[in-house]
C-alpha positions in Angstrom: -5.1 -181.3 2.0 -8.5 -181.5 0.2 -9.2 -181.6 -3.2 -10.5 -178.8 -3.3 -8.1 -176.3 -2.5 -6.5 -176.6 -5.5 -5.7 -174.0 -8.2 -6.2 -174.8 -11.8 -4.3 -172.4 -13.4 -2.1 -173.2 -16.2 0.5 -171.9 -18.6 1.2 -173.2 -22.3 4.2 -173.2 -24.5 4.8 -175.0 -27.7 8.1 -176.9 -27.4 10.7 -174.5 -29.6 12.0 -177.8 -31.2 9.8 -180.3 -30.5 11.1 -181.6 -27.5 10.8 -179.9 -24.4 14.6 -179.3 -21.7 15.3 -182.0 -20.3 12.4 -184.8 -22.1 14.0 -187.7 -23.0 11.2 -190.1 -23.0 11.3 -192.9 -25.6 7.7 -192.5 -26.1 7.9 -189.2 -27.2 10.7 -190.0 -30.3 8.5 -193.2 -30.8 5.1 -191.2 -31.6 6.8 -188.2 -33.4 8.1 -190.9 -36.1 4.9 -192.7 -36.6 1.9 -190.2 -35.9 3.4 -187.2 -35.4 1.9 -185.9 -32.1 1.4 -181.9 -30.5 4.1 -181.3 -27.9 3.7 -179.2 -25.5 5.5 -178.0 -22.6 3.5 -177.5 -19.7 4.7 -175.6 -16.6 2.7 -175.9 -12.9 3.3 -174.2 -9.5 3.1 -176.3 -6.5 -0.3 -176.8 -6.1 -1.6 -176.4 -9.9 -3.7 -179.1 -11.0 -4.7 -180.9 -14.9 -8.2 -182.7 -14.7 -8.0 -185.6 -16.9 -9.6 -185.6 -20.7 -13.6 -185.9 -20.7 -13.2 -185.6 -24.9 -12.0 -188.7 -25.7 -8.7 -187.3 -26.4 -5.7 -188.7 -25.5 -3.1 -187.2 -23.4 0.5 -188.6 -22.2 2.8 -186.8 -19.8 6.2 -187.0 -18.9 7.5 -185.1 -16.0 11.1 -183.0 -17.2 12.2 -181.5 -14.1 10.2 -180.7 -10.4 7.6 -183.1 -8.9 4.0 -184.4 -9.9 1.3 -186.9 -8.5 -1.7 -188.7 -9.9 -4.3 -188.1 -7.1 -7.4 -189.3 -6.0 -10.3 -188.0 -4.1 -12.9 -189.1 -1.2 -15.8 -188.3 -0.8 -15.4 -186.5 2.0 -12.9 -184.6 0.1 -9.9 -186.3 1.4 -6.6 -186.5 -1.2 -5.0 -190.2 -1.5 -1.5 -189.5 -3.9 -1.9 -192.8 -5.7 1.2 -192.1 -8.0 4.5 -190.1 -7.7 6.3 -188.9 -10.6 9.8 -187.7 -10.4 12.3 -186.3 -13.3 11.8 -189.0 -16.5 8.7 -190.6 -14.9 5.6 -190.8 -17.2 1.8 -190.2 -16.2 -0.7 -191.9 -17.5 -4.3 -190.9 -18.0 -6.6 -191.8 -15.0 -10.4 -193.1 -15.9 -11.4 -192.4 -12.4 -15.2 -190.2 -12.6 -14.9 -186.6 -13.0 -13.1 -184.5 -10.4 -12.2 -188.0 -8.5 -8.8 -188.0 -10.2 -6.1 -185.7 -11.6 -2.9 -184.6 -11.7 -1.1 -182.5 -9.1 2.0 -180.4 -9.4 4.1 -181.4 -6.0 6.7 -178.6 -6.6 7.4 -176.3 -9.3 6.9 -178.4 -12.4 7.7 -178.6 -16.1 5.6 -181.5 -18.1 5.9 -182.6 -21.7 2.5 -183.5 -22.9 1.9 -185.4 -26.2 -1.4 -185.0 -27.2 -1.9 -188.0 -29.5 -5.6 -186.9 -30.8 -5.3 -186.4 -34.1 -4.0 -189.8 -34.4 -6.8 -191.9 -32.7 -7.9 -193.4 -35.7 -4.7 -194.7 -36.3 -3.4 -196.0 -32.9 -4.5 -199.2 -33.4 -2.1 -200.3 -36.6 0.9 -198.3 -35.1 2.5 -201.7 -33.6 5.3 -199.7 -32.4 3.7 -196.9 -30.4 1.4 -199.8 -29.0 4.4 -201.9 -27.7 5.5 -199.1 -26.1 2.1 -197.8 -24.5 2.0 -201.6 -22.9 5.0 -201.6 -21.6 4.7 -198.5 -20.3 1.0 -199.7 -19.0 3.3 -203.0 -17.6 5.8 -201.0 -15.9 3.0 -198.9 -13.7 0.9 -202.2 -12.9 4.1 -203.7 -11.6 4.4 -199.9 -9.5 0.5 -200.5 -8.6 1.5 -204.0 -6.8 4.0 -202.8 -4.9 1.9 -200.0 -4.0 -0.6 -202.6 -2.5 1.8 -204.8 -0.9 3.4 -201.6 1.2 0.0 -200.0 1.7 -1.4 -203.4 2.8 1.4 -205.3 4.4 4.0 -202.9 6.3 3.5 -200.7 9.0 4.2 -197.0 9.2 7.9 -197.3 10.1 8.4 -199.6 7.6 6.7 -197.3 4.6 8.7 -194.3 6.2 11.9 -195.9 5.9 11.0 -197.3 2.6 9.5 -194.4 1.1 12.8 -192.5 1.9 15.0 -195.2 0.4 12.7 -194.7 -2.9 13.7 -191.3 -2.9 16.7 -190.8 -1.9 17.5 -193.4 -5.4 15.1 -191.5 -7.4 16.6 -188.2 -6.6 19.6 -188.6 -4.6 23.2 -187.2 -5.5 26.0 -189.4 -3.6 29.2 -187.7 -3.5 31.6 -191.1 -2.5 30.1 -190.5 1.0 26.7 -190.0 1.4 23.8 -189.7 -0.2 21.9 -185.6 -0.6 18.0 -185.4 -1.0 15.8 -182.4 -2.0 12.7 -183.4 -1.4 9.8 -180.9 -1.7 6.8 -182.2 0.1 5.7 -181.8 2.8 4.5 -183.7 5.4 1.0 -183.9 4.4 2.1 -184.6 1.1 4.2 -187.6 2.2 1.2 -189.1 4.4 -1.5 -188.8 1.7 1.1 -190.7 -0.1 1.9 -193.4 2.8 -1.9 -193.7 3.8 -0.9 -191.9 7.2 -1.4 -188.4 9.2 0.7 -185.7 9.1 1.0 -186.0 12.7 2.3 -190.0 12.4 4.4 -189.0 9.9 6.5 -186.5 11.4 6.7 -188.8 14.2 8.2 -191.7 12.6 11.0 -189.0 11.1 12.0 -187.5 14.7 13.1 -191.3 15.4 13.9 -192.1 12.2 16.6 -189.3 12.6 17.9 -190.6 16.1 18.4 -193.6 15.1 21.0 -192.3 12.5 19.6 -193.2 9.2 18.9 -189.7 7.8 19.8 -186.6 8.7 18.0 -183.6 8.2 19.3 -180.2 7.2 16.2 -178.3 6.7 12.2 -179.3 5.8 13.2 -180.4 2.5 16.7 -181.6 2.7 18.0 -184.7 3.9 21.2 -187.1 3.6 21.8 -190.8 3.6 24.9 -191.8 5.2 24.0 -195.6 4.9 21.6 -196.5 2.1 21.6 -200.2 2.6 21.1 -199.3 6.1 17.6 -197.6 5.3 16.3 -199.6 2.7 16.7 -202.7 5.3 14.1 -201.3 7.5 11.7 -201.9 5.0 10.4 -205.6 3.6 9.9 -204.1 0.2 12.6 -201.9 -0.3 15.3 -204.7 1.3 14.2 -207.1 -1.2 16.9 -207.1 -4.4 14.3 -208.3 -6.5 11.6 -205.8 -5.3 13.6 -203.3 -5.1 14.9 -203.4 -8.7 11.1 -203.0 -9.7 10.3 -200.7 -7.1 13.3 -198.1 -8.0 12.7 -195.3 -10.9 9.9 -196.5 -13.5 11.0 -194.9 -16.7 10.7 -195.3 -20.5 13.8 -192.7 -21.2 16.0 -193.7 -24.5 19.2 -191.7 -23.1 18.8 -192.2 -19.6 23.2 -193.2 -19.3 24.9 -192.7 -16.0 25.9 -189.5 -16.5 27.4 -187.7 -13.3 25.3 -184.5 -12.4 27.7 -181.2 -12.2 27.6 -181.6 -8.6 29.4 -184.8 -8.6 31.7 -183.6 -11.1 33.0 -181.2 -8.4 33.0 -183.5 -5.7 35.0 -186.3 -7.7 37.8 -184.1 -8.0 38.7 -183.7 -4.3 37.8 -188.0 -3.6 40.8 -190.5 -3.4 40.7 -192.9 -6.0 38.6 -195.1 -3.6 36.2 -192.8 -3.2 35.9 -191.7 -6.8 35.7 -195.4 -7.9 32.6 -195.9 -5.0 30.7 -193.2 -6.4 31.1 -195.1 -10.2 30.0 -198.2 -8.7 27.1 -196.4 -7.4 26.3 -195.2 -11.1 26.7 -198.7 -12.5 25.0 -200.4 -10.4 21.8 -197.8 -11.1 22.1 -198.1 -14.2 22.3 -201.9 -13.8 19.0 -202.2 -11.7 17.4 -199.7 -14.9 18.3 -202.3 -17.3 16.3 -204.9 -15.1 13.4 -202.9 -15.8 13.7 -201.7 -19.0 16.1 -204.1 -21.1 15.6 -202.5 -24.4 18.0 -200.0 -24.3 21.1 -201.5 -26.2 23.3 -198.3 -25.5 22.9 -198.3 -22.1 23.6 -202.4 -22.1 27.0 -201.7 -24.0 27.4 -198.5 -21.5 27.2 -201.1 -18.6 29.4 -204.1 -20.8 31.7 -201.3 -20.7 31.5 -199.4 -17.1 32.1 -203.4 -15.8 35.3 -203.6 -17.6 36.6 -200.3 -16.3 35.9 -201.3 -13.0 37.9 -204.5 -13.5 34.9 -206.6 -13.1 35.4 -208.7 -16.6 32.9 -211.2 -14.8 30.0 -208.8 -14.6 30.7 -207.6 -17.9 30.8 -210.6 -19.7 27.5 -211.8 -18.0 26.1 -208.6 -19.2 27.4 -209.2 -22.9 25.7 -212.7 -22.7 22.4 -211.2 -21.4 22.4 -208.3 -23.8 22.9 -211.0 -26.7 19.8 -212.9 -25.1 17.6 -210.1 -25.4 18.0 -208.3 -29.0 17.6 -210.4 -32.1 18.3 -207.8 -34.6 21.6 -208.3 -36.1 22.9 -205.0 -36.0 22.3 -204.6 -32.2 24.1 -208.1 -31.7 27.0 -206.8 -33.9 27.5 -203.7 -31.6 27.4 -205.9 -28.5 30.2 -208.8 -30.8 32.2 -205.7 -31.0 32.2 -204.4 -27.6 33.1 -207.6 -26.1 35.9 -208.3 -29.0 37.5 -204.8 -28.0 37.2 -205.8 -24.2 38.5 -209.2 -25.2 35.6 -210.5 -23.8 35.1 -214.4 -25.0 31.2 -214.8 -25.1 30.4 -217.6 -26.8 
């Protein structure tokens, strides 16, 4: 696809209470205490494009629910996606030259933008709203490397396989079995993504599908019966530690392990073995998040807690112990005190 042939059309709403469905970014409850932002809600069909700010202003966006890409241009007009952005995944302005980089809706899209202009002057003695813009700004250099490694050090099969693994944990559902994948892009959208053709790509998916590791029920939908078995086919993605920083980049302050409705239904016709494979599955995503992003003391006392339900007092006491490494304020060391003294967990 070429640069282009892309529409620019937009639609604008203001958010009805300040926060859009589904935003949970921590940045956005961050900036509404301290400089008081405009919200907006922004929806995009496939295909819809936002060229970045040439004003000065300053625009973050978090994507709510569909697909969006940061994109870069050729000259020749050729599209390299440099960034993929799934449900909870910020976007960060791009500083690329005009009409070299923007924003691409990848699927029917719904953005929250915070449009932190009015407070420009200010940005620089709101500590809090800084910390948070560097980690953010951390959290998509550490993306950018592993970018470069798979771009620069794996071969097509291997980005295949990997980029599915990615995926399939970013938006996946596992119902005790298997894992189910919507996934709309197509297959040009996955090689200017991969640094590959079309034609390469769908390639590598034909044997990719008869050697068992996905299986395809229509363009866009997939399943996973062996996860493990997928990510090992890629050096990245097999990796623990590469893998934790290569799974779902997010900043969101409420992002639990909550089962979707889907699973909901399916957990009531598992066996207890099943039901309690599909939890581990939750806690151990919700583990690999903390890895990430540590600063979430709810989700470390959700995890003390899902350990200790799971009979895994080990685990949860190691997590009590790391949680009470990372937060110095008292009151978030109380909560964790507590938790472990109702698990009768001994951390000291």
């Amino acid at each position: 696809m070429r640069a282009s042939d892309l529409s620019v059309a937009t639609r604008w709403t203001h958010c009805a209470d300040g926060h859009p469905r589904g935003c949970t970014h921590r940045l956005c409850r961050i900036a509404a205490d301290s400089c008081a932002p405009i919200r907006r809600e922004r929806q995009l069909k496939r295909g819809e494009r936002i060229a970045e700010r040439r004003d000065g202003g300053i625009s973050i966006r978090t994507v709510c629910s569909g697909l969006a890409a940061i994109c870069a241009a050729l000259p020749d007009g050729r599209r390299q996606i440099v960034y993929l952005a799934t449900p909870g995944d910020p976007l960060l302005p791009c500083d690329e030259p005009a009409n070299a980089c923007w924003m691409e809706a990848l699927a029917p899209t719904l953005l929250c933008e915070l449009d932190l202009s009015a407070a420009n002057g200010s940005l620089t003695r709101n500590s809090v709203l800084l910390d948070a813009l560097l980690e953010l700004s951390r959290h998509r250099l550490a993306a950018a490397t592993l970018r470069v490694i798979t771009l620069g050090r794996t071969d097509g099969s291997e980005r295949v396989a990997g980029f599915l693994a990615d995926m399939t944990r970013r938006l996946g559902s596992f119902d005790g079995q298997r894992w189910r994948v919507h996934l709309p892009l197509s297959r040009e959208d996955i090689a200017d993504y991969l640094g590959l053709n079309a034609e390469t790509v769908s390639r590598i998916l034909s044997r990719v599908k008869r050697q068992g590791l996905v299986e395809f029920k229509s363009p866009t939908e997939f399943e996973v019966p062996d996860l493990e078995r997928l990510a090992s086919r890629s050096p990245v993605h097999a990796h623990p530690q590469i893998d934790a920083a290569a799974a779902k980049i997010r900043l969101a302050g409420n992002s639990t392990p909550e089962p979707t409705p889907e699973q909901v239904a399916a957990s009531e016709k598992m066996s207890e073995k099943e039901r309690n494979h599909m939890i581990r599955g939750m806690v151990d995503g919700l583990a690999a998040r903390l890895q990430r992003d540590p600063a979430d003391i709810d989700a470390w006392l959700m995890l003390i807690r899902s350990y200790a339900a799971l009979q895994e007092r080990d685990l949860a006491l190691n997590a009590a112990r790391d949680a009470l490494n990372i937060f110095n304020a008292n009151e978030d060391r109380s909560r964790v005190l507590r938790a472990a003294a109702e698990l009768r967990l001994v951390v000291n």
